[in-house]
Structures are given as C-alpha cells and as structure tokens.
C-alpha positions as CSV (number, residue, x, y, z in Angstrom):
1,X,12.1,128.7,242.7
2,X,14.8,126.6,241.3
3,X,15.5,122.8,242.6
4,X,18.6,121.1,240.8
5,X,17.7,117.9,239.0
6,X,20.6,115.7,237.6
7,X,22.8,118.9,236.9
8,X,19.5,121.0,234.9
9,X,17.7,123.6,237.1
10,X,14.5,123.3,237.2
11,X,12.4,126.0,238.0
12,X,8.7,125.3,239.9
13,X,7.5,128.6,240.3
14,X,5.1,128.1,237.8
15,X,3.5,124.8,239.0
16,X,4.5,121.6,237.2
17,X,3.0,118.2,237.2
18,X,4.4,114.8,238.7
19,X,3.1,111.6,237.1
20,X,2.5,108.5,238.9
21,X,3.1,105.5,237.6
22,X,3.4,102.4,239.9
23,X,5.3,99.2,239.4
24,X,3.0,97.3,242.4
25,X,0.3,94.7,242.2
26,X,-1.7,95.8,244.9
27,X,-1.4,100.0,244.1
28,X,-4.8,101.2,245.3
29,X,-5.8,102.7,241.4
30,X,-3.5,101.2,239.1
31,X,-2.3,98.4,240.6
32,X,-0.5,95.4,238.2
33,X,-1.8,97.8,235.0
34,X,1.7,97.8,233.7
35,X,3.1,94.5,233.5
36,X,5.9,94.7,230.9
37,X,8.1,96.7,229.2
38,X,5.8,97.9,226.5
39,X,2.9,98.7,229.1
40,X,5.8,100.8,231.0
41,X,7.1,102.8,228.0
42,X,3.6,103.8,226.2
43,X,2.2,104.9,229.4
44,X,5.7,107.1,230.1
45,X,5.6,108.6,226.9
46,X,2.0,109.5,227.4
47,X,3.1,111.6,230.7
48,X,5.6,113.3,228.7
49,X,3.7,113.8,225.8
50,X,1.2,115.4,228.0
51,X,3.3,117.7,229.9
52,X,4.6,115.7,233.1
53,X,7.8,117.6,234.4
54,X,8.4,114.4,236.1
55,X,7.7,110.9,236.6
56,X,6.9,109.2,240.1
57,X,7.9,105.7,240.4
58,X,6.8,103.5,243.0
59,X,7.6,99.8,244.1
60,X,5.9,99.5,247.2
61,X,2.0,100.4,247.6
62,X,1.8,103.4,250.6
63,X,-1.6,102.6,250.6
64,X,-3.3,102.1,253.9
65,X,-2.5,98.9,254.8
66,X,-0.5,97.9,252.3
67,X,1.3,94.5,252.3
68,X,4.7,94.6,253.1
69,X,7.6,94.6,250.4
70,X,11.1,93.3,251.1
71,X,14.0,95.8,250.5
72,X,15.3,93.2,247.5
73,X,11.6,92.6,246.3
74,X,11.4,96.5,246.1
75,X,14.6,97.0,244.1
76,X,14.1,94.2,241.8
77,X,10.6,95.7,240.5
78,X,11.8,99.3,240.4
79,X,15.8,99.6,239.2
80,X,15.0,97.7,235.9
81,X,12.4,100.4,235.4
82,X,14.1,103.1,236.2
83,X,16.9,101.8,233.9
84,X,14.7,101.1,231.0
85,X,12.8,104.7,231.0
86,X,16.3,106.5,231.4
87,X,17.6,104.8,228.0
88,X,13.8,105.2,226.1
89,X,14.1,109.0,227.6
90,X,17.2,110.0,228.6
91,X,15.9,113.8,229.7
92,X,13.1,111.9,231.8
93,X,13.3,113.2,235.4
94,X,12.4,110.3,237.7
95,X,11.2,110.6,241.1
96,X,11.6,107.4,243.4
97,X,8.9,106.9,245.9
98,X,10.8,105.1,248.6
99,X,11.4,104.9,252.1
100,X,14.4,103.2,251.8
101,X,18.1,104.5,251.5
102,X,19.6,101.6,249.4
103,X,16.6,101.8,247.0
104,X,17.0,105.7,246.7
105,X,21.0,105.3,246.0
106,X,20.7,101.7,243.4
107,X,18.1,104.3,241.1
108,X,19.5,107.8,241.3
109,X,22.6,105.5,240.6
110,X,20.7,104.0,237.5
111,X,19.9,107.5,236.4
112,X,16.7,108.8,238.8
113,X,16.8,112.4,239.7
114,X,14.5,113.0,242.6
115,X,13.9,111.0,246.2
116,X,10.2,111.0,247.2
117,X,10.1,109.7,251.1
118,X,6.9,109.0,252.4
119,X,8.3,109.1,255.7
120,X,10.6,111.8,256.1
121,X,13.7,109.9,256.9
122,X,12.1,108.2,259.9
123,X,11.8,104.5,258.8
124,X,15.6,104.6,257.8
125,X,18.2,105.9,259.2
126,X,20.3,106.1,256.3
127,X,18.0,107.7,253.9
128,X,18.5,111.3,254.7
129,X,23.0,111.2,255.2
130,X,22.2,108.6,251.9
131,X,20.2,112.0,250.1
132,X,22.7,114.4,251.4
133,X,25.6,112.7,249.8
134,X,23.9,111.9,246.3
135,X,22.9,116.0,246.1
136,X,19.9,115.4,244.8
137,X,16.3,117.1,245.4
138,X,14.6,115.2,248.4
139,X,10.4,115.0,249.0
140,X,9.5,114.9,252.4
141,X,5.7,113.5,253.5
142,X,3.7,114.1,256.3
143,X,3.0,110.3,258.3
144,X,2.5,108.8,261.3
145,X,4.3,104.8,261.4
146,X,3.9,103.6,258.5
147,X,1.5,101.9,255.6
148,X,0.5,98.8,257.9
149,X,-0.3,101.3,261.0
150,X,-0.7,104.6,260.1
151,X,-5.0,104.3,260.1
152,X,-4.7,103.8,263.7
153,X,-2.6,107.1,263.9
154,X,-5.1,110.1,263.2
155,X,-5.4,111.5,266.6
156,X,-4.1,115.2,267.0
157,X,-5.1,118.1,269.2
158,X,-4.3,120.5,266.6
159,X,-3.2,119.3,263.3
160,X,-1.5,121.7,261.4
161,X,0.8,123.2,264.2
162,X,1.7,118.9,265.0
163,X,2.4,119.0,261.3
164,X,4.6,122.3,261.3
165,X,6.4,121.0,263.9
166,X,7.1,118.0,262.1
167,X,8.5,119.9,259.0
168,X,10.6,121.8,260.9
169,X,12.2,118.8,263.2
170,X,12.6,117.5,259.5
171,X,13.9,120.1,257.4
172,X,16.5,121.0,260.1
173,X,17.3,117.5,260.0
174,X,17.7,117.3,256.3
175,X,19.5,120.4,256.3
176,X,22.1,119.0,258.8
177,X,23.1,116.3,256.0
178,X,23.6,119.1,253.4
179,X,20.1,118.0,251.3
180,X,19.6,121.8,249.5
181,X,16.6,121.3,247.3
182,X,13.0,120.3,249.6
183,X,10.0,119.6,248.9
184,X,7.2,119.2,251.6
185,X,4.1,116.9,251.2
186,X,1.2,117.5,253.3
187,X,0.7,113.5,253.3
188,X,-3.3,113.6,252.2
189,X,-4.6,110.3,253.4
190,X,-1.8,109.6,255.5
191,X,-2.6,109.1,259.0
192,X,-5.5,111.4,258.7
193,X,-9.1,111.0,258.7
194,X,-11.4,112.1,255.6
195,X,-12.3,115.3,257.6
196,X,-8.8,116.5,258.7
197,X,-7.5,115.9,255.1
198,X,-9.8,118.4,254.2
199,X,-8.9,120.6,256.8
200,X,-5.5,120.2,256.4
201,X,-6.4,121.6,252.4
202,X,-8.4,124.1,253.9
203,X,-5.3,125.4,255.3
204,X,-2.0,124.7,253.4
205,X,-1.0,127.9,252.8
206,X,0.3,128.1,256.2
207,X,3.0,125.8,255.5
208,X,4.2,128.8,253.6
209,X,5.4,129.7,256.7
210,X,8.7,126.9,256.0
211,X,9.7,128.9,252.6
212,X,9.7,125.5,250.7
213,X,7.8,124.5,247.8
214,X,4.8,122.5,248.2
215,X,4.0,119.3,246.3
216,X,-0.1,117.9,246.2
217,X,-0.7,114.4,246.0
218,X,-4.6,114.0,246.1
219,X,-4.9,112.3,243.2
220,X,-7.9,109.8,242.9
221,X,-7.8,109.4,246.7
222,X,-9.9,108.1,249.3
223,X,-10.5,111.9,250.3
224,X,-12.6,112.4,247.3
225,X,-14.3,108.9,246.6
226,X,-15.4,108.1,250.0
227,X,-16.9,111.7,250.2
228,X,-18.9,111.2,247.0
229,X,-19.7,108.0,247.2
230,X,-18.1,106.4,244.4
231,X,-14.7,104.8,243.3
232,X,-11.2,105.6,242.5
233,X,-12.4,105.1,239.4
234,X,-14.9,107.8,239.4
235,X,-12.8,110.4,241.1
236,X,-11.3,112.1,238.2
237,X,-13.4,115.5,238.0
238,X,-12.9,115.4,242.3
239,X,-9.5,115.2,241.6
240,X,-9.2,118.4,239.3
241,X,-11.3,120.3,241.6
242,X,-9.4,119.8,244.2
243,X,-5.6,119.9,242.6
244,X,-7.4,123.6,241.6
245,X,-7.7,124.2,245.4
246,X,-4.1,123.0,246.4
247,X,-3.1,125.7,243.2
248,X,-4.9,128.3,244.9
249,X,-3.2,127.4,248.3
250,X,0.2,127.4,246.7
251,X,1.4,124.0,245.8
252,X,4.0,123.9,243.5
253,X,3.6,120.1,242.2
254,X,0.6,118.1,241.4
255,X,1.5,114.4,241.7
256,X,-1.2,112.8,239.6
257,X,-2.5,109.6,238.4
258,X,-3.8,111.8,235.2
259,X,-1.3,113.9,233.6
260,X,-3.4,115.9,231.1
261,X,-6.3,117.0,232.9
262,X,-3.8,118.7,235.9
263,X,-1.7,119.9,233.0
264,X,-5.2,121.6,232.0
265,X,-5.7,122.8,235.4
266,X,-2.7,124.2,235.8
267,X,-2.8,125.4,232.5
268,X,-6.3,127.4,233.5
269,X,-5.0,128.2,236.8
270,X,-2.1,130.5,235.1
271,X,-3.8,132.2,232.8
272,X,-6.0,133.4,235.8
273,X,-2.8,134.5,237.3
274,X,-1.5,136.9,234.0
C-alpha cells in the first residue's frame, strides 16, 4: 500500500503516524501553544524524533464552531510555516489541513506533500481539479456543512451506508480529476453525535469495502473526554485505547496530537501481528 509523496513512495501498510501541529489560536487542545519560530521547530523535531511519518498542519480550527478564518488570514499563518519546516527538514512530509484550493496549491508549492480536506472537495470547487493537477496524495473527511454548522447536522437514518455513499460520490469524483493516492477519514466528531462516533468505530472496517487506506483522527477528542468526564487534557490514555481500536479495524494512519505514545501503540499493535 504505496501512496506517492513528493516523488518517494511511501508505503502505509504497516500503520504510520500523522502529527498535528496547529498554527491557530483557538485549536480546541493546543491552540496559540506555538507562537514562534522556535516553539514551531522544537515541537517538529519532537514528531520526528519520535517516529511521525508525517506532520499535519493546520491554519484554521475544524473545531465545532470554530470562528471563521479568511482565505488570506489562512495562508499567511500557514505558508511561512510550511516554508520554515521544509528548510529545518527538508525530508519532512507535510500534510495541509485545508479546505481551500489556493491554500493547498501556495504550500505544496512551498514544499508540502500531502492535501488533508476536511470537506471532501465540497466547500471549494477548485480543490479537487486543484489536487488533480498538483499529483499529490489527497485526504478526504467525512462532514456535513461545515465548522460553524456541522453540530446541527447529526441526523441520519443509517450512518454508515449515508457515509459509504458519500465516499463513493467522492472518490469517483476525485478519480475524475486524476487524484491517484486517497485517503478516507471517517470524520470522528464531525457532524456526529458522541454515540454515533462510537458506532461509526464500532464499524470501520466496512469502509474496507472502498479498497482505500484508512486514516484515524480521534485524538484527544470530544468523543473520549465528554464520555469520561474529564478534559482534552486528560484524554491521553482514551486516546491510545482507542487509536488501538481503529488499528484493530484497519486504519492505516493515526493523526495524533501525541506522537510517541501512538508510535508505541502501533508499535505493540505489530508485534501482535508477527
């Protein structure tokens, strides 16, 4: 299972981590942690350091009702990031968490090797012919609207065949504007209540059924906090038990606040495997 990142094949059939690291104010864990360009680098080099594959950059909080972020306010946080990580490590493989075509061409331009759309090409246009002509490795998320409504959005009469229909309306889609390498996100806390993201777990194995590689992002999530009790803060050990449970139902990618401990999980998870 081979995806093509800036020229170098990468191969996720032995699961690989994603670390997250977010250039907002307002991100719903980390939010305004990394002010500068020192903050930026020593946390980067800590992913790598402890295993990341790759590194998820994000300009503009998906969180549920997150404020919203001009298209210039999103590139000016994110392309001097992605440019100062590329020169610092120049085999980094950046993911870009963005919705937005012109954001996803200004950093793969700037060296970025990976789109991750939360919203599957629906809130612009141009973002999938945009992937399709940059040949590069495209992420595509489960949602319903977007940030600002997508709480109000959690009704379904059967969840994971609305979602496999979605995927497939999708992939076709992607596959009409020549984007070879996909990724499908489940979309945990996205448009979905606490109980259907754990059904929606419960089950991910059927989206087997698209032959793509499946990427988890439950990391530190409302899913897990709200359910115990506690805080983002706290979620930590909820998080590894449950990036263990998306191993077990086939995800590929663990996008992760916490690079060790899922580089541990996986790590475990493997050797359970051999």
């Amino acid at each position: 299972m081979l995806i093509n990142c800036k020229g170098r094949l990468t191969d996720i059939s032995s699961p690989k981590v994603m670390g997250i690291l977010n250039c907002t104010p307002d991100s719903f864990f980390d939010g305004g942690k990394y002010r500068n360009e020192t903050q930026l680098l020593q946390q980067a080099e800590k992913m790598l350091t402890d295993g990341a594959t790759f590194i998820d950059l994000g300009a503009y909080s998906s969180k549920p009702n997150a404020e919203f972020v001009s298209e210039d306010q999103e590139l000016q946080r994110i392309v001097p990031v992605v440019e100062l990580l590329v020169k610092h490590f120049p085999d980094v493989l950046l993911s870009i968490d963005t919705f937005r075509a012109k954001v996803a061409e200004a950093c793969i331009l700037s060296g970025a090797a990976i789109i991750n759309d939360i919203a599957a090409g629906h809130l612009d246009d141009a973002m999938l012919p945009t992937v399709g002509k940059l040949k590069v490795p495209y992420i595509m998320m489960h949602m319903r609207g977007n940030p600002q409504t997508m709480v109000k959005l959690t009704q379904y009469n059967d969840i994971i065949k609305e979602m496999l229909f979605y995927f497939s309306d999708r992939i076709h889609a992607a596959r009409t504007h020549g984007i070879d390498d996909i990724i499908i996100d489940p979309g945990f806390g996205f448009a979905k209540t606490l109980a259907q993201n754990y059904e929606v777990l419960n089950k991910m194995e059927l989206f087997d059924i698209t032959g793509l590689p499946l990427l988890a992002g439950v990391s530190r999530k409302s899913m897990i906090y709200k359910l115990l009790g506690t805080t983002p803060k706290e979620a930590l050990n909820g998080t590894s038990v449950l990036n263990t449970i998306a191993l077990t139902k086939g995800a590929k990618i663990l996008r992760v606040h916490d690079v060790k401990e899922a580089v541990e999980t996986v790590k475990i998870f493997e050797q359970l495997k051999a």
